[in-house]
C-alpha positions as CSV (number, residue, x, y, z in Angstrom):
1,X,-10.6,-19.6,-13.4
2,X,-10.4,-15.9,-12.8
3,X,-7.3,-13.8,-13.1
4,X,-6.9,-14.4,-9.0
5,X,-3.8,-13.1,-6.9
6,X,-3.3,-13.4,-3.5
7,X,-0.7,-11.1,-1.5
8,X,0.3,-12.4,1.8
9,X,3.1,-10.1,3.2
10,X,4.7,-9.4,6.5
11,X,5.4,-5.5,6.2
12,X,2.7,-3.5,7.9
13,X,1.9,-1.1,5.5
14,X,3.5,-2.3,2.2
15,X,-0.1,-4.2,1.4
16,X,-1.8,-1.1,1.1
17,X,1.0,1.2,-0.4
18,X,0.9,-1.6,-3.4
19,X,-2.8,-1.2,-3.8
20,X,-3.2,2.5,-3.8
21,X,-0.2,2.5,-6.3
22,X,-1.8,0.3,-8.7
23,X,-4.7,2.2,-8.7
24,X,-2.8,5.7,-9.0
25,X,-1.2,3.9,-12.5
26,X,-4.8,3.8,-13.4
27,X,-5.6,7.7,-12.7
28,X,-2.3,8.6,-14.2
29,X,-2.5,6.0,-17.5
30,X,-6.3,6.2,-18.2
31,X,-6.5,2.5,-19.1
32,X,-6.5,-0.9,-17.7
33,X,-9.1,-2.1,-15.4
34,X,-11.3,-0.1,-13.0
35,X,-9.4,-0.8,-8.9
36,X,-12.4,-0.9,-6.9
37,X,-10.3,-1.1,-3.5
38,X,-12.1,-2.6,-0.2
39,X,-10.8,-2.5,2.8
40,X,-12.3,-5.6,4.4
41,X,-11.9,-3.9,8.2
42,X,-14.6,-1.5,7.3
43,X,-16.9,-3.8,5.4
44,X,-17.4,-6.2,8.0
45,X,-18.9,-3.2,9.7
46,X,-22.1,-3.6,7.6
47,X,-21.7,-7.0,5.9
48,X,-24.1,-6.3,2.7
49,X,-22.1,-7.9,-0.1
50,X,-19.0,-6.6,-1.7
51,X,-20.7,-5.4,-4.7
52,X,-23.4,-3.5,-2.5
53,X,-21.2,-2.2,-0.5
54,X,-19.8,-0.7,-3.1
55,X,-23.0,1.9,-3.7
56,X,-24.2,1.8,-0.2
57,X,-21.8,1.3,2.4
58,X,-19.1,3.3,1.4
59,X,-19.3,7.1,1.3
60,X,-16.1,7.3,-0.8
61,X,-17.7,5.5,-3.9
62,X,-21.5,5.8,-4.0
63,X,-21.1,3.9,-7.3
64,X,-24.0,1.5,-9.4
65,X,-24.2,-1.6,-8.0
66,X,-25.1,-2.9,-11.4
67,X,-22.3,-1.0,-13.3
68,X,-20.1,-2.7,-10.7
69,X,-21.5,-6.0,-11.8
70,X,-21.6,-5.8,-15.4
71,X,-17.7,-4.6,-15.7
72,X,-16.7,-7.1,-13.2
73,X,-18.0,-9.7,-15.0
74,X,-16.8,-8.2,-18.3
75,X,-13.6,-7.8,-16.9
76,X,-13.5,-4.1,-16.9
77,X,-12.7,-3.8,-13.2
78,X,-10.8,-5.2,-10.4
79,X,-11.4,-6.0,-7.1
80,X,-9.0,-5.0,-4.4
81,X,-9.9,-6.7,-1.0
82,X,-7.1,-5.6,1.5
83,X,-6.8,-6.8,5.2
84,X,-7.8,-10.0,5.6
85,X,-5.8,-10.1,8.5
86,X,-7.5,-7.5,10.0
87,X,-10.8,-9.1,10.2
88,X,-9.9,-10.1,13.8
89,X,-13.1,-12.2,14.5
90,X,-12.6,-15.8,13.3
91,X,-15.9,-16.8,11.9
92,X,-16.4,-13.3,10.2
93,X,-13.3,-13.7,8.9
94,X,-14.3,-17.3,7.0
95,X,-17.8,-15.9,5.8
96,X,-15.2,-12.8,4.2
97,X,-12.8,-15.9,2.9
98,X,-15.9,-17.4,1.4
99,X,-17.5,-14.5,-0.1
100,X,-14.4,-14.0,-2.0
101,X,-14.4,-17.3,-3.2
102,X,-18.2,-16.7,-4.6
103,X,-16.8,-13.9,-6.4
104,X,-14.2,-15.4,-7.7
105,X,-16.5,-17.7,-9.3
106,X,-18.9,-14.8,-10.3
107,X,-16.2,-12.8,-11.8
108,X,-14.1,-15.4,-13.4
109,X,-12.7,-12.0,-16.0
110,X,-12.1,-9.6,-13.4
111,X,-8.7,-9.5,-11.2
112,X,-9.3,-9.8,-7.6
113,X,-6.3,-9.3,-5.4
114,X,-6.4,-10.0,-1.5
115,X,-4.3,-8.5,1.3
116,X,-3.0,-10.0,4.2
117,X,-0.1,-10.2,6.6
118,X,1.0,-13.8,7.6
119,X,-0.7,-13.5,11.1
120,X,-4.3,-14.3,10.0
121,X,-3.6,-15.6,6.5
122,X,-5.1,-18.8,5.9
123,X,-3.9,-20.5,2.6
124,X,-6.0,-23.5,2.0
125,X,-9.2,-21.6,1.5
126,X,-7.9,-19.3,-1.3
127,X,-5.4,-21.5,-3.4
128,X,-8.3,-24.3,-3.3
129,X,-10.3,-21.5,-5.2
130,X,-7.8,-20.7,-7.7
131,X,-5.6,-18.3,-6.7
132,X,-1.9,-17.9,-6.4
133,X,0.0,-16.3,-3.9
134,X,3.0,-14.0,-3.5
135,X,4.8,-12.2,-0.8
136,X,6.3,-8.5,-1.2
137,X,9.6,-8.5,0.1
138,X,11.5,-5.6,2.0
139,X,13.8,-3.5,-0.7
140,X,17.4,-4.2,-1.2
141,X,20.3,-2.5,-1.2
142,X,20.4,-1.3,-4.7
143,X,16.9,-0.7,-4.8
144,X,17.2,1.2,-1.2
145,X,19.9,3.3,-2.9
146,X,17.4,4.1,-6.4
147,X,14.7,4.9,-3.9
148,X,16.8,7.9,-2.6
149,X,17.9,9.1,-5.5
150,X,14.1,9.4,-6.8
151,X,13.0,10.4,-3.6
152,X,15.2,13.0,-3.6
153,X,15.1,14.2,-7.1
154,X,11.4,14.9,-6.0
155,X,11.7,16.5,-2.6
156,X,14.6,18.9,-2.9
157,X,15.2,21.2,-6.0
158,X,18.7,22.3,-4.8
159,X,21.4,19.5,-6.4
160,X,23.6,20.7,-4.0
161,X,21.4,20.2,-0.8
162,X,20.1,17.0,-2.6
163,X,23.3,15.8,-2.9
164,X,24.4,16.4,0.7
165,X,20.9,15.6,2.3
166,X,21.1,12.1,0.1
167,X,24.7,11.4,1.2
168,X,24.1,11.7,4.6
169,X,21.2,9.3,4.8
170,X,22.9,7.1,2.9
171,X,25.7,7.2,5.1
172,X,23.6,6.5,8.4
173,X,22.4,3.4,6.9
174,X,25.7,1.9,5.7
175,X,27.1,2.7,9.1
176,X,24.3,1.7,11.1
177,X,23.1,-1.7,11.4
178,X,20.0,-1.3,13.4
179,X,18.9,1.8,11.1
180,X,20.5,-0.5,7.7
181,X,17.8,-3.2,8.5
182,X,14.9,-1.1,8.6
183,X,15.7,0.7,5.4
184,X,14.1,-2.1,3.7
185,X,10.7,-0.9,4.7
186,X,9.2,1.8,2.3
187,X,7.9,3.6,4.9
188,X,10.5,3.8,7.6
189,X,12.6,5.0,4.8
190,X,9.8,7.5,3.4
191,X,10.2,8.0,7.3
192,X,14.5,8.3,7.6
193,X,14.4,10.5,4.0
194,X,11.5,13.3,6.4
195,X,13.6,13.4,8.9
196,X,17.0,13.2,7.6
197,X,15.8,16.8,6.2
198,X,16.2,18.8,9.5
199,X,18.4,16.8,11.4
200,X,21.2,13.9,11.2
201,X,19.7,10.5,11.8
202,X,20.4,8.5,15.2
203,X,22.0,5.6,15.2
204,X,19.5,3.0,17.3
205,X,16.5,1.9,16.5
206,X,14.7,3.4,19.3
207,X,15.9,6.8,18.6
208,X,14.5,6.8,15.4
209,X,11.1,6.0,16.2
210,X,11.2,8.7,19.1
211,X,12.1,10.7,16.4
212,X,9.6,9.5,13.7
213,X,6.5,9.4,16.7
214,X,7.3,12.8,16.9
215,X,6.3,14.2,13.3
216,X,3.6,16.1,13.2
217,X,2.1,16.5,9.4
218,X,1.1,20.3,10.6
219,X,4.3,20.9,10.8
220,X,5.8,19.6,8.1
221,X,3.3,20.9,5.6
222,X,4.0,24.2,7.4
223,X,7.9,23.6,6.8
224,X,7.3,23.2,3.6
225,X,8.3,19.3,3.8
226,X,4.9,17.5,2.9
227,X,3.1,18.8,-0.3
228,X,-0.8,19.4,-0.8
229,X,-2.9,16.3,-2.0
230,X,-2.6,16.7,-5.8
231,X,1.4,17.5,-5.2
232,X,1.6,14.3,-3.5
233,X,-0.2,12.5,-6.0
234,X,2.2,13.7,-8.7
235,X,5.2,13.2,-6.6
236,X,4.4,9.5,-5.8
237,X,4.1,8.7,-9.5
238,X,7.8,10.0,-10.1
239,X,9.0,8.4,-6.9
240,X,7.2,5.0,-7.5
């Protein structure tokens, strides 16, 4: 049986932040398996095999289908297969399921994680195959509250700013119900943290995401707000 987890989670974007973060551990540690990531949207696109896909369908990777194989089965690498949910055709969607069960099968060393919100996730098929399943839950309140503190360690070298910037956020969400219950959503609080930057927070929901619609990354990155590529990609390894 291989090393087989299934993620089935309700948070829109929380799938895929879990997937690119595993596979930034790789970059940063050097070791562990290789994260081949697919996102299952695209692939059905041009339905050649996962493996195939791998070297021909997808510009990012370009990689040997072969090599692929070999450290799959050696259990070198790991598959990432995220969105099942957003393989919106039905029997596409079963001839995906079933595919992953082959390679399950194939690559009984390798881990193969899939992605899915609830809408679209269909159980049986997987956990018949082997694998287990776990959902990603929203952040609590301590963890909300350690989030901030990182978040803020990273994005403002002033203490005294980061102290009053972090305060004040933290204060809009204690005080605010509607704003407190979507605090558990990494993002929307990536998203509260941005704006919280410029501007106090309102206090209703739909304030904030008249506020959040309205971000342009332009701007930010010419406010100084958002960092280049490789600065993100050090800043989310502190922050995560």
């Amino acid at each position: 049986m291989s090393d087989c987890l299934s993620f089935w989670v309700i948070q829109d974007r929380e799938k895929t932040s879990c997937l690119n973060y595993r596979a930034l551990q790789w970059v940063n540690e050097g070791s562990g398996q290789l994260p081949l990531r697919v996102d299952l949207k695209q692939y059905v696109r041009q339905q050649i095999g996962i493996v195939n896909w791998l070297e021909n369908g997808c510009s990012s990777y370009r990689l040997d289908a072969v090599e692929i194989d070999r450290q799959l089965q050696e259990g070198d690498a790991a598959l990432y297969l995220d969105g099942l949910d957003e393989v919106f055709d039905s029997p596409t969607r079963q001839t995906v399921l079933q595919e992953i069960v082959a390679l399950s099968s194939r690559y009984s060393r390798a881990s193969i994680v899939v992605t899915s919100r609830v809408l679209g996730y269909e159980p049986d098929t997987l956990r018949n195959a082997g694998f287990s399943q776990a959902t990603l839950e929203e952040l609590s309140g301590s963890q909300v509250r350690e989030f901030l503190r990182r978040w803020h360690l990273v994005a403002e070298s002033n203490e005294q700013e980061r102290d009053r910037l972090r305060y004040r956020l933290q204060t809009a969400i204690r005080d605010s119900r509607p704003i407190q219950e979507l605090a558990g959503n990494p993002l929307l609080l990536t998203m509260m943290a941005i704006l919280n930057r410029t501007q106090p927070l309102p206090r209703n929901r739909v304030g904030l995401y008249r506020l959040g619609s309205r971000m342009c990354p332009r701007q930010e990155q010419e406010a100084g707000v958002l960092a280049s590529p490789d600065q993100h990609k050090h800043r989310a390894a502190k922050v995560l």
